[in-house]
Backbone bond lengths (Angstrom), bond angles and torsions (degrees), N, CA, C in turn:
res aa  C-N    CA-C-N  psi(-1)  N-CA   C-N-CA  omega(-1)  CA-C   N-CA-C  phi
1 X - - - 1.466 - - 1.520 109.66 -
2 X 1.391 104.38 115.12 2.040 104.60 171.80 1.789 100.03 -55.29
3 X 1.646 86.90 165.56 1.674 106.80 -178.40 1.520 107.84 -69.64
4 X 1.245 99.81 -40.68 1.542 87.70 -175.94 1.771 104.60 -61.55
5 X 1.494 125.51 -68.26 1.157 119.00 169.84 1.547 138.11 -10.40
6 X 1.491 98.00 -40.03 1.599 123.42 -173.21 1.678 85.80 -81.98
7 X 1.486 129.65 -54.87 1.392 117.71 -164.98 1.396 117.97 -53.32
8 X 1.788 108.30 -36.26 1.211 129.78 168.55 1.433 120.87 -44.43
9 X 1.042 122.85 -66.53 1.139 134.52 -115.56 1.910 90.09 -124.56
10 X 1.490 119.21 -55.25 1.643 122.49 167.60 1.117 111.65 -89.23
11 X 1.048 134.21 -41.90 1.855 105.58 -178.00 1.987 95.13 -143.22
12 X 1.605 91.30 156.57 1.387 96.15 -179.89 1.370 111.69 -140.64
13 X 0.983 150.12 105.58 1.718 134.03 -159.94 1.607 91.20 -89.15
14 X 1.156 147.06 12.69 1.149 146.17 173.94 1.913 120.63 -78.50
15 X 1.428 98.90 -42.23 1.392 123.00 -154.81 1.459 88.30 -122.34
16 X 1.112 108.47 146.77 1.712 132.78 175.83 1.942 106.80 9.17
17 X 1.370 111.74 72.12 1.635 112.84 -171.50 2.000 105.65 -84.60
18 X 1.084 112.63 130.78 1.543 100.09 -176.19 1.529 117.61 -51.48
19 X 0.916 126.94 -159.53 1.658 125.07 -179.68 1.123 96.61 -73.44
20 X 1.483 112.47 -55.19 1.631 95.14 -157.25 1.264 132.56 -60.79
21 X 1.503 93.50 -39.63 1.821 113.32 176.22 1.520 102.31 -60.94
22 X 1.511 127.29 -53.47 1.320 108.85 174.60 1.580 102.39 -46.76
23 X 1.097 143.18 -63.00 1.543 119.28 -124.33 1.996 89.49 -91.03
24 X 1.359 106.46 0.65 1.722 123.35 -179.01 1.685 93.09 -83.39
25 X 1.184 123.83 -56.75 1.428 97.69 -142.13 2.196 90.02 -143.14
26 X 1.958 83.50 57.12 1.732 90.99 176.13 1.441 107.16 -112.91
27 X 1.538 106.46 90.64 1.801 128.93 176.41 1.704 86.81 60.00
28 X 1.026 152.86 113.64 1.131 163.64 144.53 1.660 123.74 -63.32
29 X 0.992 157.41 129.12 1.245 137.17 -144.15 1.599 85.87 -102.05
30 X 1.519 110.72 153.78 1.484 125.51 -157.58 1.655 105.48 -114.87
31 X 1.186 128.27 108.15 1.376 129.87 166.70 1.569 116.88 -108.74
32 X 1.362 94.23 163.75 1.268 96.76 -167.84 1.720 100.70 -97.46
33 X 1.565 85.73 125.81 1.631 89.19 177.07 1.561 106.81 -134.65
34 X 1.331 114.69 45.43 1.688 125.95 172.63 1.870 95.30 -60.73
35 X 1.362 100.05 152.29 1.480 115.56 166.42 1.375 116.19 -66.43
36 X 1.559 95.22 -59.20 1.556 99.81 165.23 2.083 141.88 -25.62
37 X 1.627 89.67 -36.32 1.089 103.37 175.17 1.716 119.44 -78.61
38 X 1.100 109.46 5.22 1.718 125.71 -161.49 1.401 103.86 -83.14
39 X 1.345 101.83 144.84 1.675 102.54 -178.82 2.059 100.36 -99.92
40 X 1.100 91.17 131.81 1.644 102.65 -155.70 1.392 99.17 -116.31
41 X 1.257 130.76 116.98 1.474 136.71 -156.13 1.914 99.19 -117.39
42 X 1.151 102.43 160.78 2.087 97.33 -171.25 1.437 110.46 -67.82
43 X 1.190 112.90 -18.76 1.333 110.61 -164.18 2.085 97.40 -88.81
44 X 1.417 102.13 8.84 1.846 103.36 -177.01 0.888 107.77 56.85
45 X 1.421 128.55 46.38 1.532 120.90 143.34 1.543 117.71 -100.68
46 X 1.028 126.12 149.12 1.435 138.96 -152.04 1.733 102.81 -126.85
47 X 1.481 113.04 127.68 1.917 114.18 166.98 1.164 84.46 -135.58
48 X 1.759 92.42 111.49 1.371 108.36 155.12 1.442 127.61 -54.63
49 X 0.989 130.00 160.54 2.262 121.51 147.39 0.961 107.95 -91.02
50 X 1.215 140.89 45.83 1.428 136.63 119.02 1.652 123.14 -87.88
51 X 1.453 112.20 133.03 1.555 117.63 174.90 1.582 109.58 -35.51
52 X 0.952 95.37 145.52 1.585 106.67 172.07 1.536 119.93 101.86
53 X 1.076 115.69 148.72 1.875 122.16 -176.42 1.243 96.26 -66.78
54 X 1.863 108.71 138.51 1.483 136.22 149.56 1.166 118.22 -96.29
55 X 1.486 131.88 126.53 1.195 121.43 -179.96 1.894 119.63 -123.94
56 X 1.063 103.69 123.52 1.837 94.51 -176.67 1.797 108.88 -92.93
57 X 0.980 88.75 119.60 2.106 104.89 -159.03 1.558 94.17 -76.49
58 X 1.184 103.15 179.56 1.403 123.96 174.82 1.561 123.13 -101.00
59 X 1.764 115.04 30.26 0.820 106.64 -161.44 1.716 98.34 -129.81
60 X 1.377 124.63 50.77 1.148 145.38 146.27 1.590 116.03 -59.37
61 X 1.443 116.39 116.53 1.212 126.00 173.58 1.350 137.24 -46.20
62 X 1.055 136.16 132.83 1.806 138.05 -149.13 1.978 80.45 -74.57
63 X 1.599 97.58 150.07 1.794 105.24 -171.91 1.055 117.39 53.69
64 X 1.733 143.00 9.93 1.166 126.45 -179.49 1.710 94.62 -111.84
65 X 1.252 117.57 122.10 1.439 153.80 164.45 1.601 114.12 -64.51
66 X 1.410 98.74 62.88 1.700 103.04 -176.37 1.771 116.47 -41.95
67 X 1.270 115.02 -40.36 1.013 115.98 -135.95 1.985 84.50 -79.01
68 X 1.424 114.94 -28.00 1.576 112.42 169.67 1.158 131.71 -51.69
69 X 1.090 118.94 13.84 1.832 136.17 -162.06 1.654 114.50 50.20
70 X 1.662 101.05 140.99 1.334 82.79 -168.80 1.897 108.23 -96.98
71 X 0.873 138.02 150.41 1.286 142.87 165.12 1.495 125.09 0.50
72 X 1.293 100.73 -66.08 1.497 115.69 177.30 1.797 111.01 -125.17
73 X 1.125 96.90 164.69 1.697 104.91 -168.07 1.766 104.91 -145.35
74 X 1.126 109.55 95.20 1.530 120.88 -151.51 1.848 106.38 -118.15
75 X 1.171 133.86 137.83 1.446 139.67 -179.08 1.393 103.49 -124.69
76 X 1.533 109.48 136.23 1.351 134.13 168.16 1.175 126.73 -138.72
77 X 1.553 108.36 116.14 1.601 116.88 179.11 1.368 126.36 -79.14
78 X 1.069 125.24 139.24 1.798 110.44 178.75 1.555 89.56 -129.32
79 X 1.230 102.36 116.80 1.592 135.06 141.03 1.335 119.92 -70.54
80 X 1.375 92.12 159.85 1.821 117.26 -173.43 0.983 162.05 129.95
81 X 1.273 163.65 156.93 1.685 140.32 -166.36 1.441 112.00 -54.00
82 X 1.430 121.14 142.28 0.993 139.03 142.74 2.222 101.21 -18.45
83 X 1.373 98.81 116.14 1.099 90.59 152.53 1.867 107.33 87.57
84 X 1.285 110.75 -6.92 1.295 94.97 -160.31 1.826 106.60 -89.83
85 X 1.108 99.24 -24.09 2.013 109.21 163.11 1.565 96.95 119.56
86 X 1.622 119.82 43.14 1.571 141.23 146.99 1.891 94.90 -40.54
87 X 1.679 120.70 -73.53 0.955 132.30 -170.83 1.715 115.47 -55.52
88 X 1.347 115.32 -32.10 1.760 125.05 -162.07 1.842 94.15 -88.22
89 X 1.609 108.92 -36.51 1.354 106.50 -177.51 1.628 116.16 -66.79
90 X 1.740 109.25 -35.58 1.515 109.62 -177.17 1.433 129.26 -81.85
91 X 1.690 112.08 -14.94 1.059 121.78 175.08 1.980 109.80 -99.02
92 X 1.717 117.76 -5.86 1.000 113.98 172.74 1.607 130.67 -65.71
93 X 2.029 87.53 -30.76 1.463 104.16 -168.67 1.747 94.00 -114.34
94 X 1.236 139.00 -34.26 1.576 114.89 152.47 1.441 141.12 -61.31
95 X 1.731 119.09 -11.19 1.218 120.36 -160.75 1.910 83.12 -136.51
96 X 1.174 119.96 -20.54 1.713 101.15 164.32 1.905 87.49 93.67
97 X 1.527 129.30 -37.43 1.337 112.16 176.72 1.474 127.51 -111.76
98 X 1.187 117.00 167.10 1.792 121.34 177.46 1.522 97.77 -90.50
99 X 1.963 110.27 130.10 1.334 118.13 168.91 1.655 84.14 -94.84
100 X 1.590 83.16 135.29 2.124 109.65 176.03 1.297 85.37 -95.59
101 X 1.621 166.58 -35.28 1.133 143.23 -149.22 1.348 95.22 -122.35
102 X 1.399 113.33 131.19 1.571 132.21 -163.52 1.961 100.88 -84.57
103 X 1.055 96.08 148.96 1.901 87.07 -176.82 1.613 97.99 -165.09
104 X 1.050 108.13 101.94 1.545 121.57 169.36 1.533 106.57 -32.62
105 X 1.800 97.45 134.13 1.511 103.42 -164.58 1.702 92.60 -109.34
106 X 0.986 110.60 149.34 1.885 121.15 -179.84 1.682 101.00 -106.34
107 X 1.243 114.21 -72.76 0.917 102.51 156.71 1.777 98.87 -165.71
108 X 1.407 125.09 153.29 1.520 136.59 171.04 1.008 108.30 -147.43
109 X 1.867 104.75 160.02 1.441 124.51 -178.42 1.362 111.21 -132.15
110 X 0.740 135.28 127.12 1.577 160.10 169.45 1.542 114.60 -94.98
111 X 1.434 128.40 110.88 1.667 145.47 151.26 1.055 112.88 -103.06
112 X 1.739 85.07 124.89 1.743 108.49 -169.96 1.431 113.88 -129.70
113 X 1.389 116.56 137.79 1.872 100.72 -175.28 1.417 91.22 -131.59
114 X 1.651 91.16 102.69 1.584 105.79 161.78 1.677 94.64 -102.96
115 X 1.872 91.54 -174.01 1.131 103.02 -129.41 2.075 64.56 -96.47
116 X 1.391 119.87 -168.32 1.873 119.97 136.90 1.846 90.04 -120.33
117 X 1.589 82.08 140.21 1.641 90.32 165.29 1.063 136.14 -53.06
118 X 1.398 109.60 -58.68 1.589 130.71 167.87 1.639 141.29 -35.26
119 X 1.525 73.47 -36.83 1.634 105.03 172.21 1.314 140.43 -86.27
120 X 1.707 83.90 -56.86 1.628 104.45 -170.69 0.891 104.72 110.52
121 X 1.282 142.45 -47.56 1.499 149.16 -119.56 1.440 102.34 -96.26
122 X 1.424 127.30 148.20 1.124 117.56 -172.71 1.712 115.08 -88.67
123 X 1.260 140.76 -173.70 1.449 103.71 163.97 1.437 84.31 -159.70
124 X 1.325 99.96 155.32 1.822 101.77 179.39 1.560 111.23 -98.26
125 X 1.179 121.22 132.90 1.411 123.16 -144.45 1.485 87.70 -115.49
126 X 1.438 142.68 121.01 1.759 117.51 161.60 1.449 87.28 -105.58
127 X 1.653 101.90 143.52 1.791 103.96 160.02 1.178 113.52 -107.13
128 X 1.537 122.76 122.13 1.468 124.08 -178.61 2.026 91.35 -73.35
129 X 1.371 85.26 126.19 1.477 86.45 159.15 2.146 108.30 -109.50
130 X 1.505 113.73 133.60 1.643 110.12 -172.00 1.421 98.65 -123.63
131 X 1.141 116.88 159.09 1.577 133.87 -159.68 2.261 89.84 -104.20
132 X 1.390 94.44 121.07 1.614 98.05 168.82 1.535 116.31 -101.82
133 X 0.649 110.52 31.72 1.910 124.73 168.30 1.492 94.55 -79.08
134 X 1.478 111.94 152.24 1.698 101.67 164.19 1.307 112.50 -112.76
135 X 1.113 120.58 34.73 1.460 124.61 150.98 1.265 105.61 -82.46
136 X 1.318 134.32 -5.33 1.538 139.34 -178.43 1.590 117.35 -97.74
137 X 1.142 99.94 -18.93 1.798 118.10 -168.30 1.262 106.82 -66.69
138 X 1.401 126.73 9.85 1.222 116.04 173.94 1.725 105.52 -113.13
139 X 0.997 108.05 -2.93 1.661 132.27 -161.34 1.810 114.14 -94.97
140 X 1.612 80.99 -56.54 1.724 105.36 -169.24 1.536 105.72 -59.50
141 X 1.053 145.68 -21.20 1.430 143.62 176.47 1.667 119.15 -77.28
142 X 1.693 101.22 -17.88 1.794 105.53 174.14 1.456 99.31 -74.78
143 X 1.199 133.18 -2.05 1.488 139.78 -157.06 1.589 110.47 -84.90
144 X 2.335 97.30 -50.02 1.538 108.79 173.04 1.204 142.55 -51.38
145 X 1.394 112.56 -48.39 1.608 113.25 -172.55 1.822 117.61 -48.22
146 X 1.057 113.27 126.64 1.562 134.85 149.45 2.052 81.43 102.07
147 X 1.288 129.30 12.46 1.343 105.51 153.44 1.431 151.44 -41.24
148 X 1.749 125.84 123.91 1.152 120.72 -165.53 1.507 117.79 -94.32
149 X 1.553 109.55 -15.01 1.458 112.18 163.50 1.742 93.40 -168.17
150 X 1.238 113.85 169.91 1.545 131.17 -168.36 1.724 91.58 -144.58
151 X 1.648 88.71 126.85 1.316 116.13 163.12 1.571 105.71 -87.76
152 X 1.621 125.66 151.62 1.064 121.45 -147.24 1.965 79.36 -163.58
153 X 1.420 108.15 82.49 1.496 129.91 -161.72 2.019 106.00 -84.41
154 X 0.991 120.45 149.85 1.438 126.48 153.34 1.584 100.27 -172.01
155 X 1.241 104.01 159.87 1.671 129.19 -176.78 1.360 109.19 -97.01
156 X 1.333 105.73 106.79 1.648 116.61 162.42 1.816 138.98 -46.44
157 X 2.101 85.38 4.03 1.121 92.37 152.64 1.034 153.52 -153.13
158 X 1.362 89.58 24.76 1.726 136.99 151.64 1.685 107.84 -88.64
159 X 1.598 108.63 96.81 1.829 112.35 172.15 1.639 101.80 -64.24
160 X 1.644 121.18 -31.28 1.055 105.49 172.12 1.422 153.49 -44.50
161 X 1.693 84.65 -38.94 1.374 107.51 173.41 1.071 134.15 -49.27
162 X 1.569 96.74 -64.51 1.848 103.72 151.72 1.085 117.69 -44.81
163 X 1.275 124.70 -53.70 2.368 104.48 -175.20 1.349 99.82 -60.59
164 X 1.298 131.72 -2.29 1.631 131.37 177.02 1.521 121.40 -74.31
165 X 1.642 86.36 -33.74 1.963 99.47 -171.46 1.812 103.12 -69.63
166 X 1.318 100.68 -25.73 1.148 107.33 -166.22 1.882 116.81 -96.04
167 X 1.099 107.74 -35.46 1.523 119.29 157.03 1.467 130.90 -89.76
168 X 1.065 105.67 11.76 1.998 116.71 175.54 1.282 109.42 -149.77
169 X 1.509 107.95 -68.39 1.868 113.39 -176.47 1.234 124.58 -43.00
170 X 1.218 104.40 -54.77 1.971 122.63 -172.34 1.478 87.46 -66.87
171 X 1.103 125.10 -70.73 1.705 111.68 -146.17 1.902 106.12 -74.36
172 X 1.468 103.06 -25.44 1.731 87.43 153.62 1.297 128.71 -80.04
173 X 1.075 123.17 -60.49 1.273 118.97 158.52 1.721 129.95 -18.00
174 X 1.212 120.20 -35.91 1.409 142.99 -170.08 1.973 105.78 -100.47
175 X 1.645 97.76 -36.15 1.297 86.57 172.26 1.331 121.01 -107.24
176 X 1.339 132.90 7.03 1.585 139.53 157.15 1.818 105.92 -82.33
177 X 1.307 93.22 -34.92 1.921 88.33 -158.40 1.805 106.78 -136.85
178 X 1.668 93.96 58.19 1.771 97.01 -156.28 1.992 104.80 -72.12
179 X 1.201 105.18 19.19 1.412 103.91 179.15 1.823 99.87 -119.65
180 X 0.666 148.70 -69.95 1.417 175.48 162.18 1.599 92.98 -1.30
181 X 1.564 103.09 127.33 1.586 111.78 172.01 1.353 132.26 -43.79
182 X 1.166 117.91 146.35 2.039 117.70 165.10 1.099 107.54 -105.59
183 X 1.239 104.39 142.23 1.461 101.99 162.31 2.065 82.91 -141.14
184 X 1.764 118.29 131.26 1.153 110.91 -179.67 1.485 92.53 -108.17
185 X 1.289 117.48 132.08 2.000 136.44 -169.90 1.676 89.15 -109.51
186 X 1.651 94.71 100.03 2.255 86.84 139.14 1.533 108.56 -103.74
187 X 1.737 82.49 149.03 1.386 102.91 -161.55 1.709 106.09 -116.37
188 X 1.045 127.74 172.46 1.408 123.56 -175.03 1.432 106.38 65.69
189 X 1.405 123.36 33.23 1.561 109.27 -175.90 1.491 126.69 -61.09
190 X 1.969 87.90 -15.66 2.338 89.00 -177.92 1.298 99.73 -77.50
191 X 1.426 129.50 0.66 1.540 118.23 169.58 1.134 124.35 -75.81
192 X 1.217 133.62 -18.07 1.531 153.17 -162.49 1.405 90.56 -63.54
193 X 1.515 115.00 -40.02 1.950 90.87 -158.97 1.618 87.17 -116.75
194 X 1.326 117.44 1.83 2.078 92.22 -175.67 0.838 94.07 -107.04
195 X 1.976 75.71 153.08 1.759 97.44 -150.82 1.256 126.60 -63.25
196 X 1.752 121.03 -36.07 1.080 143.13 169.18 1.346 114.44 -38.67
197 X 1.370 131.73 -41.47 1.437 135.44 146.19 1.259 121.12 -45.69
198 X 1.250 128.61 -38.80 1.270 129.62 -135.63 2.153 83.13 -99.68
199 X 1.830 90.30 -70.29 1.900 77.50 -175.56 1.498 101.03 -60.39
200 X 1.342 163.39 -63.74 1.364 145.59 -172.94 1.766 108.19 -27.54
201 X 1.181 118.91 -36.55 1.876 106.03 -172.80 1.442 87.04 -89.14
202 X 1.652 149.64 -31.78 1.061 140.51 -161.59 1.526 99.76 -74.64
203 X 0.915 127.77 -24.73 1.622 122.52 -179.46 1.032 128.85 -80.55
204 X 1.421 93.25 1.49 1.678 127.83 173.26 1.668 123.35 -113.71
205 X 1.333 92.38 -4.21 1.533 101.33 -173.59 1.525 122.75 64.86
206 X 1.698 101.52 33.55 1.625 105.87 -168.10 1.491 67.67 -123.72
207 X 1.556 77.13 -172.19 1.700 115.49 -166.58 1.495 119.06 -154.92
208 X 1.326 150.54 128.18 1.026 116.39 -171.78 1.546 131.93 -71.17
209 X 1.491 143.10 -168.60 1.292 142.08 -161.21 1.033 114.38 -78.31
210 X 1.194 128.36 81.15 1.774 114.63 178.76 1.962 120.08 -40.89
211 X 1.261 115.23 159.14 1.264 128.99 164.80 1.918 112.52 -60.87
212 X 1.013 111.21 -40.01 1.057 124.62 168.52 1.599 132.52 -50.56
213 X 1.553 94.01 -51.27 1.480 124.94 172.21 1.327 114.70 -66.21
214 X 1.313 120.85 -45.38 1.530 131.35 167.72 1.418 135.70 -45.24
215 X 1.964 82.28 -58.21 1.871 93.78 163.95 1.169 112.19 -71.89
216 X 1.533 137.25 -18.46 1.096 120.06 165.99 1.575 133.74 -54.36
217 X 1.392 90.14 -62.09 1.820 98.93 154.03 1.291 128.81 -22.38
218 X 1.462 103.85 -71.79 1.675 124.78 154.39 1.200 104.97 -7.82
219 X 1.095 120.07 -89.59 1.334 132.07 -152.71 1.324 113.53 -77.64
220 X 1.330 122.51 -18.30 1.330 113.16 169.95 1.717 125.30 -83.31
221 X 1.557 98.73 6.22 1.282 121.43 -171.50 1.461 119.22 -111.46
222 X 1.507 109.22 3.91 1.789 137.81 -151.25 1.827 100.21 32.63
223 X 1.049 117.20 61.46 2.097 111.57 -173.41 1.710 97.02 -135.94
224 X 1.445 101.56 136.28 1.499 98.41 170.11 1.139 120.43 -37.22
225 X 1.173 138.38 -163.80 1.678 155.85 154.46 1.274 118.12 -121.94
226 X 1.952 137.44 128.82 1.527 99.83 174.21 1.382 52.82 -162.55
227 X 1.856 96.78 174.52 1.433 126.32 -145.36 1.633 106.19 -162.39
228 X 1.681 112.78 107.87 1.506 93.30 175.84 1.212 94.46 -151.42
229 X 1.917 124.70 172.53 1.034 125.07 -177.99 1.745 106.72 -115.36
230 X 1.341 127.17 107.79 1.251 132.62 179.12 2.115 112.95 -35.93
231 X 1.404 79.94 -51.28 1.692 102.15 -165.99 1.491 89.61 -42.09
232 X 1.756 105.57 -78.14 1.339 106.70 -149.27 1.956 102.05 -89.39
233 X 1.483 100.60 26.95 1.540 97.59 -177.88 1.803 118.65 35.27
234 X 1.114 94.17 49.34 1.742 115.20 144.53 1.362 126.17 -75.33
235 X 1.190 136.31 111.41 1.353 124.27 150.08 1.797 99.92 104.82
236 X 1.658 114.87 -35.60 1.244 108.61 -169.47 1.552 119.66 -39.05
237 X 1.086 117.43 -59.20 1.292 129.81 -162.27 1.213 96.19 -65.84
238 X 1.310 145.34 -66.96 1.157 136.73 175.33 1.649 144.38 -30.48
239 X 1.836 106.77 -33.87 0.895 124.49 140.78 1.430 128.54 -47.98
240 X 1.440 121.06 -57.04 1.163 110.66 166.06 1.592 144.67 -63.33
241 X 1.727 91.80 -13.95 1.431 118.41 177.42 1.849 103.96 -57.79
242 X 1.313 93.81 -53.20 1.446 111.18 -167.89 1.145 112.13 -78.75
243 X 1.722 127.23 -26.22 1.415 123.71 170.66 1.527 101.38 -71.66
244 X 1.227 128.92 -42.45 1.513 119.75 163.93 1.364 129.20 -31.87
245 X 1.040 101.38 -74.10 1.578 107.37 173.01 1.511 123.01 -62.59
246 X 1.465 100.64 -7.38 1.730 95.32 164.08 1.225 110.57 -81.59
247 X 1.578 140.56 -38.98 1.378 132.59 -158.38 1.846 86.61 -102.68
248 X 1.156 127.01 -16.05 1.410 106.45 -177.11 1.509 104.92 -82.15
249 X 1.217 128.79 -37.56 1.540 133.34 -168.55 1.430 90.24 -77.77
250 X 1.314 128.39 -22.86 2.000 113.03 179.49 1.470 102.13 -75.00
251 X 1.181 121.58 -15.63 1.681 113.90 -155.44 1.430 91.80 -104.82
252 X 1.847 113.39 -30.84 1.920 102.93 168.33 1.100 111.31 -109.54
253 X 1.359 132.37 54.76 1.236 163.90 140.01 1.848 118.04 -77.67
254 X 1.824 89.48 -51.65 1.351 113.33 -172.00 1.353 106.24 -65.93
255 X 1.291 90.35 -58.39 1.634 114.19 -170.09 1.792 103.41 -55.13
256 X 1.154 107.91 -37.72 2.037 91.26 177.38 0.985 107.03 -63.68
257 X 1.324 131.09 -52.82 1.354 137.11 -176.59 1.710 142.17 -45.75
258 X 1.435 85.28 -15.49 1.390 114.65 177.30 1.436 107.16 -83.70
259 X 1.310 104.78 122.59 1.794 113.09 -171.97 1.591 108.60 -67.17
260 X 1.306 116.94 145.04 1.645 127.09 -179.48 1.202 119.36 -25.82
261 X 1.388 130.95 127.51 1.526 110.75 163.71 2.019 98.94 108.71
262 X 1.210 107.66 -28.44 1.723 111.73 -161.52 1.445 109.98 -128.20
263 X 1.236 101.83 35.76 1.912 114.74 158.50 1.025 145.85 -104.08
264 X 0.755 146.87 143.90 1.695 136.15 -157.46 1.403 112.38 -61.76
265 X 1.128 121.32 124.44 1.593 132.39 160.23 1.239 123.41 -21.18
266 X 1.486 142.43 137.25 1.291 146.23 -143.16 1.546 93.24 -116.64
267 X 1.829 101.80 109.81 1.224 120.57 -175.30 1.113 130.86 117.39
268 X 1.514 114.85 -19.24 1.306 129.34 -155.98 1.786 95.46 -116.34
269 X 1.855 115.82 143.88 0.710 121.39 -167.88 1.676 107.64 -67.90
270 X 1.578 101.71 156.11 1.744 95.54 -173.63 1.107 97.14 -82.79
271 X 1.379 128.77 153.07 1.260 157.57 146.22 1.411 120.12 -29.78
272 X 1.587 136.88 94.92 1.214 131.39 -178.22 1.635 122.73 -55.51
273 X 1.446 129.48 108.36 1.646 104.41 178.71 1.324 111.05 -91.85
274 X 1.320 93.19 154.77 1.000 102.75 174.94 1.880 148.98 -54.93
275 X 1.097 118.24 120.23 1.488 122.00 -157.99 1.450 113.77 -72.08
276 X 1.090 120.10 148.61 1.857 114.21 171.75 1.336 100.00 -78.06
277 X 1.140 154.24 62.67 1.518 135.47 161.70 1.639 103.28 -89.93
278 X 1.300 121.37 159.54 0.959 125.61 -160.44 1.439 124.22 -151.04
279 X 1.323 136.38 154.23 1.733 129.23 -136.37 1.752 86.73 -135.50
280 X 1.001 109.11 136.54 1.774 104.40 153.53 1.769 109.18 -75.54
């Protein structure tokens, strides 16, 4: 089933929305939270106008000369439960360490200038970090506009989580930003086999998330699948490898397509287009 179909057809925030989602997502007041509008200092750090800390990491590429602008200028949202390690994954692979003390996220941003392989080119990465509490659900949607892909998070050892992506995540996600890439991230993957995890979900008659179970999800959501563990820095980098090359190959995708004569200037950062996300 296509996404749009799925928007159709499983959830609609239009038509009969439960309480909560009404009192979540009734006309929300609309600010402007373009990048563009950001006050951008030499050293490439970025404060958004949206609430919450921006942070420019230390994870600029050896020879890459931030201050020359980098190539591309790319945004990524990460969605997801409260709690599921949205926050442990973005600071694992922007800040290089694992936070051990858990601390409710409101909302943060993270700018990162990795490199793209393919290219060379450097690209400025911001990671929206969003708060999955639903005291936030009225909040989390100033987060979408002009997104280049959405992370779409649950914990491999929370089964809940996952029936979450699929009864909350997907159908917001799909109905703010119904064009915009998936990629669905389980996280906590070194939990899958210790044991201490394992009898704690059995006393519950759970189990943890299979690989199997995930891509299933995946796919019923048309969104990659990928799987890493923040803690023991499994998989991180790779994820991001691949979220790279999703928003960089859309923008030289774009760029062939663009008739002779009407492409962007050689050197100069590309031009963000504009996203369908969308406001009641």
């Amino acid at each position: 089933m296509s996404r749009m179909a799925y928007q159709q057809d499983r959830y609609s925030y239009n038509q009969d929305p439960s309480p909560s989602t009404a009192d979540s997502y009734d006309k929300p007041t609309r600010k402007n939270t373009r990048r563009d509008q950001s006050a951008r200092s030499s050293e490439g750090t970025v404060s958004t106008m949206m609430s919450g800390n921006t942070q420019s990491t230390g994870r600029e590429s050896a020879g890459t000369n931030v201050t020359e602008g980098p190539a591309y200028s790319k945004k990524i949202v990460v969605v997801g439960d409260g709690g599921c390690g949205k926050t442990c994954l973005l600071i694992s692979y922007s800040q290089g360490y694992f936070p051990e003390k858990y601390v409710p996220t409101v909302f943060e941003n993270y700018i990162t200038y990795p490199i793209h392989k393919k290219s060379g080119k450097a690209v400025e990465l911001a990671l929206w970090d969003t708060a999955g509490q639903e005291e936030y659900d009225r909040l989390r949607p100033l987060s979408y506009p002009e997104t280049d892909l959405l992370f779409v998070c649950f914990a491999i050892d929370c089964p809940n989580s996952l029936e979450n992506v699929m009864d909350k995540w997907y159908p917001e996600v799909l109905h703010f930003c119904p064009y915009t890439p998936l990629v669905l991230v389980g996280l906590k993957s070194d939990l899958r086999t210790k044991r201490t995890c394992i009898d704690l979900l059995k006393t519950q008659g759970l189990t943890p998330v299979t690989q199997e179970q995930g891509a299933a999800v995946a796919q019923k959501m048309g969104a990659r699948y990928m799987e890493c563990s923040s803690k023991e820095m499994r998989g991180v980098d790779e994820i991001f490898e691949q979220a790279i090359e999703i928003v960089v190959s859309g923008d030289r995708r774009n760029a062939a397509q663009t008739p002779q004569g009407g492409g962007e200037t050689a050197g100069m950062v590309v031009k963000k287009k504009k996203r369908n996300c969308r406001f009641l």
